[in-house]
N, C-alpha and C positions, 0 to 999 in steps of 0.2 A: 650723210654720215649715219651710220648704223650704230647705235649702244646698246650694250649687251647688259642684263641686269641679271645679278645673282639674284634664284631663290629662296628664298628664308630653307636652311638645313644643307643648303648646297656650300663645300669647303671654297674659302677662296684661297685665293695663293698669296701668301704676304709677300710684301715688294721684295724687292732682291736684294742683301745684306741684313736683313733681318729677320730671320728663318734663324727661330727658336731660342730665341734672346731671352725675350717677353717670360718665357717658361722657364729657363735658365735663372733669370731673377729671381723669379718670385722663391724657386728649391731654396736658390740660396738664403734669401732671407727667413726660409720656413727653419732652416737647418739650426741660422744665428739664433731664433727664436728657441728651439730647441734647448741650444748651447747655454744659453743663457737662463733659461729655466733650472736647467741642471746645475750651472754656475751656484742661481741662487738657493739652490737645495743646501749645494754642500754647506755655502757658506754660513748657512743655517743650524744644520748640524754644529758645524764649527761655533758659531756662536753656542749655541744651549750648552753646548758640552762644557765649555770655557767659563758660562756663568755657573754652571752646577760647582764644577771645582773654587772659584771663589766662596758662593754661598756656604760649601764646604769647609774651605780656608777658616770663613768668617766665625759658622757658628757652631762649629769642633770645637773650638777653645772657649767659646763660650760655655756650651755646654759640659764641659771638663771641671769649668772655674763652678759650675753650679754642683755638677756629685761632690768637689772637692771641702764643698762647705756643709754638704752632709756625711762626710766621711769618718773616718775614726784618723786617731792623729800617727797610730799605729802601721794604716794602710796608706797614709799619704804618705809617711816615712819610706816606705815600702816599694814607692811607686808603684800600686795596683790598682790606682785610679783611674778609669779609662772616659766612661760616657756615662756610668752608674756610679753612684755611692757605694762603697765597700762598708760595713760596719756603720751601718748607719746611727749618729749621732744629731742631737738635736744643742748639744750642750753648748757650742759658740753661741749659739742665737740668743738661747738663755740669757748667755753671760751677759751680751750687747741689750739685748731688750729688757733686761732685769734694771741695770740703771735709770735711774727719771735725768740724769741729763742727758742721754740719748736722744728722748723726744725732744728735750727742747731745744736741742741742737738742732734736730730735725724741722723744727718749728722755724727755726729760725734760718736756715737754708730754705726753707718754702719762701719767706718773707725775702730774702735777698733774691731770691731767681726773681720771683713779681716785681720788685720792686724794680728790679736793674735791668729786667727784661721793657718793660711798660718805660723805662728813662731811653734804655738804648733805639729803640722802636721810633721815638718821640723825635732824638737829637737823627737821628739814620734819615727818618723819613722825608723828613724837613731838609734836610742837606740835602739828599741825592735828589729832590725836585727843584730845589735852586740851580744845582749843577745842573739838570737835564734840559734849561732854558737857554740856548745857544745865543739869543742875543744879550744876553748879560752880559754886564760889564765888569771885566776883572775874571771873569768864569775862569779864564786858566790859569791865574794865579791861584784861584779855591783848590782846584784840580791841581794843582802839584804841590799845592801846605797840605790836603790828604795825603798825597801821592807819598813823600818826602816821610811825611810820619811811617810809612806801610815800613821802609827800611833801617831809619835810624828814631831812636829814643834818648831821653836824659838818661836811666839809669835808675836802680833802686835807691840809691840814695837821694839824688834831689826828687825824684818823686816823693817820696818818704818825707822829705822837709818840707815840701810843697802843700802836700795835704798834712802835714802836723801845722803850718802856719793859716794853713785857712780852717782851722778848727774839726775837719771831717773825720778826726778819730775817733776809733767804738763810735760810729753811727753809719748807716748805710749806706750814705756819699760817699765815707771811704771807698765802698768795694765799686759803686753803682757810676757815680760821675769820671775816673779813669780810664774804666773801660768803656766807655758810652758808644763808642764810636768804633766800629772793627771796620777798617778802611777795604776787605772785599767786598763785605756786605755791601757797603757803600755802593761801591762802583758795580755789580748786580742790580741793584734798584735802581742806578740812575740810568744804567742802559734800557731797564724796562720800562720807567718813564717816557724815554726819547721813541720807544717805540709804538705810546698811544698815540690815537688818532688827533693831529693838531687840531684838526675841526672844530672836534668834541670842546675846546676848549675855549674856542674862539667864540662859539655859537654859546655857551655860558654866558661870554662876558659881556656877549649881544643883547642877552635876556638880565644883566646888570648884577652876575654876582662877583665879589670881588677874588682876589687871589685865594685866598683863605675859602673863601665861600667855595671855588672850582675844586681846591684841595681834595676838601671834605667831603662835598657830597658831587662831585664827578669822578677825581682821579683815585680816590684810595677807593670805593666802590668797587671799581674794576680792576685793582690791583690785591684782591685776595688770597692770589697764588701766589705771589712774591710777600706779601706781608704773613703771610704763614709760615713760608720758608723759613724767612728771616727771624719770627722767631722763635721759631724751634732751633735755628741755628745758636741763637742769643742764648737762651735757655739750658738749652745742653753746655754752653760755653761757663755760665753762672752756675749749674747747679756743680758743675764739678771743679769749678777752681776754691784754692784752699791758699792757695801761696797771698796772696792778696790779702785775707784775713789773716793768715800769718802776723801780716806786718804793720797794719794797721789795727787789730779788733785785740785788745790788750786784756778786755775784763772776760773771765770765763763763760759768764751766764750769757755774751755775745756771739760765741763760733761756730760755726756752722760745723754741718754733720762730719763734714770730710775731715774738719781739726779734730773731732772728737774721733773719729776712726782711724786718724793717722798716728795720735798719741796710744791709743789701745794698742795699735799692732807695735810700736815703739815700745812700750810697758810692758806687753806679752812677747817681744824678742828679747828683751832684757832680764824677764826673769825665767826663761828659759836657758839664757847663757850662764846663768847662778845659779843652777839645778833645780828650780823650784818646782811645788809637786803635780801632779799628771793634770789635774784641774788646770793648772798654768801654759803645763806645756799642747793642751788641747785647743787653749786658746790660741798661741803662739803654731800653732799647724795652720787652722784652719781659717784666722782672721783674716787676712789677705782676701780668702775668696771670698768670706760674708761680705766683707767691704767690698766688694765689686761687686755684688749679687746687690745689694743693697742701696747702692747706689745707681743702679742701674735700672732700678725696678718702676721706679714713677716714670723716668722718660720713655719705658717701654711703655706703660699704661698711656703715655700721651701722646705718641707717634701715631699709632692708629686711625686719629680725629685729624691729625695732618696729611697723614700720609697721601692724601689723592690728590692734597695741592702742592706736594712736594716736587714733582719731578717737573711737572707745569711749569713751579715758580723760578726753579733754576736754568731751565730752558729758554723761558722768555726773555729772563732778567741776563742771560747771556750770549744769546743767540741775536745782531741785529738784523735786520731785513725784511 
């Protein structure tokens, strides 16, 4: 028997039914590849463009609400207010900043955000690690007395009686121990719980620390993108509600800034509708935006220092896998 060996550079002839397959493939998967580059351009495009127009949405009217509190009450009448102040006036600010119960309004909205931020954080944190322990017992009962709260409530009235009979009026339990609990938040941290490493936890308990002790110095360590989240979310939720001390915070020197900006613009549309004179009615233009500017100002000053564990913390804490 004679065998015939191809030399190295000599073509061979591929078996027979396979003549130019091999080639055929590979085009075509250069092409998919191609397609799919291109796929992901546009879709890129499409994204940016989509986000520029929200950002736009977003901060148009923001930036409107801010010339409008520097404007004259004349041109906001006028609607010539666009993205600049017309007639620029500094006179609401005045009006606002001229009172000393402003500040201590203001004083006292700092102390209710802390206060109610540092309770909610506390009561939040501690549940959703209870919840996040799958073999506890009773866990789905917990999970749906949250759940069940998320849809229905008592009402303003037995609330109302509830914290008048357990003494928390005009003091800071009123506004802080009701809201402790914001049952998203919740279920966000308890999913980012269930997604740390069980090991991490076992291996503690091996080196003899107890629940409490793994808490503290294993699980919230590594949980600072969701405990930042969480609360800048609290935060923002505190610093702007006002209905709450509405109904609870009776004595004046108690209310926080938003009672005291909600009465001004109250007071300056009333004496506006009475004809009273241009000093009044400048108030009654422009108060609206100061109170939004105004309020608006410390959270923007404190976003910044979260913001790089914001989008982390909501990711994690809702994404499992």
């Amino acid at each position: 028997m004679v065998t015939i060996e191809s030399s190295p550079g000599t073509a061979t002839t591929p078996p027979p039914g396979t003549s130019g397959r091999g080639d055929g493939t590979a085009t075509r998967r250069r092409r998919g590849s191609i397609d799919d580059t291109r796929a992901y351009q546009v879709f890129r495009i499409v994204n940016v463009v989509l986000l520029i127009l929200v950002i736009a949405a977003t901060l148009v009217p923001f930036v409107n609400i801010v010339a409008r509190s520097f404007s004259s009450e004349i041109a906001i009448r006028t609607a010539r207010v666009n993205l600049l102040p017309v007639g620029f006036n500094f006179h609401t600010y005045g009006y606002v900043w001229s009172d000393p119960n402003f500040w201590t309004d203001y004083k006292n909205t700092v102390y209710y955000t802390a206060v109610s931020t540092l309770v909610a954080m506390v009561m939040t944190t501690t549940y959703a690690y209870v919840l996040s322990k799958k073999h506890l017992k009773g866990r789905p009962v917990l999970v749906g007395i949250a759940i069940f709260t998320l849809f229905f409530n008592g009402g303003i009235v037995p609330n109302w009686i509830l914290v008048n009979d357990l003494g928390l009026r005009n003091t800071v339990w009123a506004l802080a121990v009701p809201n402790a609990i914001s049952v998203f938040n919740l279920l966000v941290m308890k999913s980012f719980f269930e997604n740390l490493p069980q090991e991490l936890e076992e291996a503690a308990e091996v080196d003899g620390l107890s629940t409490y002790g793994t808490l503290l110095r294993i699980v919230l360590p590594l949980s600072k993108a969701v405990i930042a989240t969480m609360a800048l979310f609290y935060a923002v939720s505190f610093w702007n509600s006002w209905f709450p001390a509405l109904l609870y915070l009776d004595r004046p020197d108690l209310q926080p800034v938003t009672i005291y900006l909600r009465n001004l613009y109250a007071g300056a549309t009333g004496a506006a509708n009475m004809g009273a004179d241009t000093g009044d009615l400048q108030v009654s233009a422009n108060v609206q935006a100061v109170t939004i500017v105004l309020i608006s100002v410390p959270i923007l000053l404190v976003y910044p220092f979260v913001q790089r564990y914001f989008v982390r913390g909501v990711m994690l804490g809702a994404v499992k896998g």
